[in-house]
C-alpha positions in Angstrom: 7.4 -17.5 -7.2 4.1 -16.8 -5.0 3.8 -18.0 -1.7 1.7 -20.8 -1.3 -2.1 -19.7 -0.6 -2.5 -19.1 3.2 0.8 -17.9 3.8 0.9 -14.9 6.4 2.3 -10.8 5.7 4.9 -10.7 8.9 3.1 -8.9 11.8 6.4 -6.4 11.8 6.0 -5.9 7.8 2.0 -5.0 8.8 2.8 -2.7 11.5 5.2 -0.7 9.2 2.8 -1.0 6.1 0.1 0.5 8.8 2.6 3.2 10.6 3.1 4.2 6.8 -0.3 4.6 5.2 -1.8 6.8 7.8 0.3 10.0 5.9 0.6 8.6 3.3 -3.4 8.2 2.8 -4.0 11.6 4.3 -1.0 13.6 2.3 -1.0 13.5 -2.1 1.6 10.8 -2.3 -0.3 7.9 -2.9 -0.7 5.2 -0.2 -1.3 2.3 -2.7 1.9 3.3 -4.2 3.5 3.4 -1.2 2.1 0.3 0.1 3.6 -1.1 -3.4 6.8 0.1 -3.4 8.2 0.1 -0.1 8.1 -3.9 0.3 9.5 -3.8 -3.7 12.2 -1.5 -2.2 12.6 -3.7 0.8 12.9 -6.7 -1.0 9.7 -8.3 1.0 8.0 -10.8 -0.7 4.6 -8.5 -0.4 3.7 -8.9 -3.8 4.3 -12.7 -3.7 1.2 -12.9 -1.2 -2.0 -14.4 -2.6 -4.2 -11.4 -4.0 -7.0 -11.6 -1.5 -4.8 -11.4 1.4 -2.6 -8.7 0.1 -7.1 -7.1 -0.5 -7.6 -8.0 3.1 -4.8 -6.2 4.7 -5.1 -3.3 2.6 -8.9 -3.0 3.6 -7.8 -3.3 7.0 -5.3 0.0 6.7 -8.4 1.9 5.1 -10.2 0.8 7.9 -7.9 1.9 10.1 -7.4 5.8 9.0 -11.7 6.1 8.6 -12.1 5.0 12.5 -8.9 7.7 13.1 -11.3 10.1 11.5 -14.3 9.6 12.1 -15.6 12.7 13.5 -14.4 14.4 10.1 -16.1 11.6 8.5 -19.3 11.9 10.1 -18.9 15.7 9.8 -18.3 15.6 6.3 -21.2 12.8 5.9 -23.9 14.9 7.8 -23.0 18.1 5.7 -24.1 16.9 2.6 -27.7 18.1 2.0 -28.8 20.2 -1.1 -26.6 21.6 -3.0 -23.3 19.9 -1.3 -24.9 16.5 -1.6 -25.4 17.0 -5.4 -21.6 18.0 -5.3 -21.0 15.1 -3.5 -22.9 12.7 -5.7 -21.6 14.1 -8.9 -17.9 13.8 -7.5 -18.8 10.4 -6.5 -20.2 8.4 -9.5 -17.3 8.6 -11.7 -14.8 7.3 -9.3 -17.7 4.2 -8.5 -18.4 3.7 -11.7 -14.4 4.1 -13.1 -13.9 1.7 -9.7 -16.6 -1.3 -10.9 -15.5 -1.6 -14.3 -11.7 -0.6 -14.2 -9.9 -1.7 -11.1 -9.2 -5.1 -11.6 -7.9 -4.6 -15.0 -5.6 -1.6 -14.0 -4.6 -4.0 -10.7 -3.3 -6.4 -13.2 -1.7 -4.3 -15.5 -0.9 -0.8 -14.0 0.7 -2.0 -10.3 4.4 -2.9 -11.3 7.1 -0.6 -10.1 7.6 1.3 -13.5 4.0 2.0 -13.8 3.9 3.4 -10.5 6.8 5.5 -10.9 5.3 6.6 -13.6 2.2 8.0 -12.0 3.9 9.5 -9.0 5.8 11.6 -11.8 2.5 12.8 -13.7 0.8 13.7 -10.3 4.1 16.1 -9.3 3.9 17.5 -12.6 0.3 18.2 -12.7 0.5 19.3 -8.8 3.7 21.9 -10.1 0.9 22.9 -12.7 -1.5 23.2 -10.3 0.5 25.6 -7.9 2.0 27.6 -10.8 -1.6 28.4 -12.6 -4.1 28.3 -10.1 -3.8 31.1 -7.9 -7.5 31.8 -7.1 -9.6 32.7 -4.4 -13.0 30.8 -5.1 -14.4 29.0 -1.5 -15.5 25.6 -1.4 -19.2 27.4 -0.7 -18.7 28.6 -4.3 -18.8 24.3 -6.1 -21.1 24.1 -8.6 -22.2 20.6 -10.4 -19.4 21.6 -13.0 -17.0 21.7 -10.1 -18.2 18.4 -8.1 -18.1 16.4 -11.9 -14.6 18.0 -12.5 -13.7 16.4 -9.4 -14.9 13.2 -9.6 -13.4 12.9 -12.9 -10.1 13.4 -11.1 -10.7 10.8 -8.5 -11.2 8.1 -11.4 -7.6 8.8 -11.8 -7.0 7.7 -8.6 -7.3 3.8 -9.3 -4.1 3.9 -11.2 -1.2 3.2 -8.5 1.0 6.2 -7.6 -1.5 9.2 -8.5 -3.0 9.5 -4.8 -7.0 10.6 -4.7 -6.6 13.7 -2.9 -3.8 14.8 -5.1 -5.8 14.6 -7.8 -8.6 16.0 -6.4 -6.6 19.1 -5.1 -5.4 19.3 -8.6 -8.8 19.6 -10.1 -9.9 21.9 -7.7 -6.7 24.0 -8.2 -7.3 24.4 -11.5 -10.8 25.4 -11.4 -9.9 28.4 -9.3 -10.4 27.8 -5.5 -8.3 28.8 -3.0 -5.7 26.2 -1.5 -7.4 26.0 1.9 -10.9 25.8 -0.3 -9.3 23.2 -2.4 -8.1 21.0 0.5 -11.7 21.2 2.2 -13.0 20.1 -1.2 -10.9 17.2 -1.7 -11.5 15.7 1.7 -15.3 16.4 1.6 -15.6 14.3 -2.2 -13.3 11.4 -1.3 -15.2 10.4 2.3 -18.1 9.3 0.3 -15.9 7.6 -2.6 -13.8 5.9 0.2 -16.6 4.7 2.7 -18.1 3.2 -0.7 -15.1 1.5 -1.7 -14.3 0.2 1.9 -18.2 -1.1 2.3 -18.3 -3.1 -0.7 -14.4 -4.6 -0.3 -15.7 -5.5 4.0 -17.4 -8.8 2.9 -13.4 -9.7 2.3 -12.4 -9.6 5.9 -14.9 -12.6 6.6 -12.7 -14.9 4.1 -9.7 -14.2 6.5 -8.1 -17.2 8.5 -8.2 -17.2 12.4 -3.9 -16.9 12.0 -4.8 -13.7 9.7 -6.8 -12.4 12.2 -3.8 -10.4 14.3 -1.9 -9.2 11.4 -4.7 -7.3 10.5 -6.0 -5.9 13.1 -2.1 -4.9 13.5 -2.1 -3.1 10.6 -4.8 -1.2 11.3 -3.9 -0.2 14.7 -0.8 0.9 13.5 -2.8 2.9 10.7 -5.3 4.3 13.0 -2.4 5.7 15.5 0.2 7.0 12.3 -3.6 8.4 11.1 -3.9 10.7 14.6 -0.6 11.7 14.7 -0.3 12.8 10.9 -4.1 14.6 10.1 -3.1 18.3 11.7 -0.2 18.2 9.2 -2.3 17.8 6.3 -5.0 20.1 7.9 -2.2 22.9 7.5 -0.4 22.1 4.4 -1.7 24.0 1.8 1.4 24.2 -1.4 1.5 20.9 -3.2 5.5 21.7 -4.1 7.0 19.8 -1.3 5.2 16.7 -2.1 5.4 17.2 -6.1 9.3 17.3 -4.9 9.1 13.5 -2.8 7.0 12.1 -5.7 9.5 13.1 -8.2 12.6 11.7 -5.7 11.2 8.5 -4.8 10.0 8.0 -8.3 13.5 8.2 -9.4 14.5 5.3 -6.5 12.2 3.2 -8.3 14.0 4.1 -12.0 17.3 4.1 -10.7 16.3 0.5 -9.1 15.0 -0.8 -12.3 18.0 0.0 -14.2 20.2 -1.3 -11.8 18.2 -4.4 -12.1 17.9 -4.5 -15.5 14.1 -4.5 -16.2 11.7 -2.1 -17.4 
């Protein structure tokens, strides 16, 4: 049954949320999944919480992790001119496009425990792909428009729970040949744009939020924004996407083995 509307995340179920989606935004494992899935897990009441205020807090964790980087962000922002910018833009319309017209729809229909299980297992298996086929040495000075459409493609992915945006993106860039270090620089430079878009248009949201709303929030985020600083040099220096195809694939089997004990599907 769904809480009635105004009721309230608990600040400690924020702060962990938070603490959590800082890696779990910056490495390929998926942070909507995980912000699914662990209050499933927990048996929280998360998903019982009136859809905009379940929206608002998760704006607020975005929020958090951009102000964590923001010198990477404005880095990344001030770099694209010319050529990187067309990359940029052509990475970038798919995912706003796929984002406009698809995401409530796949909200609705894709963000239940099986269907996120399910995504965490095709991202490890196209991430095993990725590290098995594409051995090559291309630099991210090498993207083309081919390249920066390839990768915007593989953003769009992103809105379905439990594939992760810069797994995706890795993948794609994988694939097409770059280097893992190249690839990494690639996939952070394409999402800032896709993500300062998303969390632009979803800000008016936070003005709906109720005074009592007000802390849990801005909990969340802190805790975001510290788990954010003490997580980035580990995903500056992870390079083989392996060790997280391997926790995908484990705690997508929690969630199976959890349905089945439950009995649902």
């Amino acid at each position: 049954m769904r809480q009635p509307e105004g009721a309230q995340l608990p600040l400690r179920h924020a702060v962990l949320l938070g603490l959590l989606h800082g890696p779990s935004e910056l490495l390929p494992i998926s942070s909507s999944g995980h912000t699914a899935l662990v209050p499933w897990l927990r048996g929280w009441r998360y998903e019982d919480l009136d859809p905009a205020t379940r929206k608002r807090f998760e704006v607020a964790l975005h929020c958090g992790v951009v102000l964590a980087l923001r010198s990477d962000v404005v880095r990344s922002l001030a770099s694209l001119r010319g050529r990187r910018l067309l990359l940029g833009a052509l990475a970038s319309v798919p995912a706003a496009i796929a984002g406009l017209a698809l995401e409530r729809p796949i909200e609705r229909r894709l963000g239940k425990p099986a269907s996120i299980a399910a995504g965490l297992l095709a991202g490890s298996l196209a991430m095993l792909a990725a590290e098995a086929l594409g051995s090559g040495t291309r630099r991210a000075a090498d993207a083309g428009p081919h390249d920066g459409l390839a990768l915007g493609l593989a953003q769009s992915l992103a809105l379905v729970p439990g594939v992760s945006r810069s797994g995706a993106a890795l993948v794609a860039a994988r694939s097409r040949g770059f280097a893992p270090d190249a690839a990494q620089e690639l996939a952070f430079d394409v999402g800032v744009p896709v993500t300062i878009g998303a969390i632009t248009l979803k800000l008016r949201e936070l003005k709906s939020a109720e005074p009592a709303e007000l802390g849990v929030l801005a909990a969340g985020a802190m805790a975001s924004y510290v788990s954010t600083l003490a997580t980035a040099s580990l995903a500056r220096r992870s390079h083989s996407l392996v060790p997280y195809a391997a926790y995908r694939a484990g705690l997508a089997g929690i969630v199976l083995r959890r349905l089945r004990k439950n009995g649902r599907s």
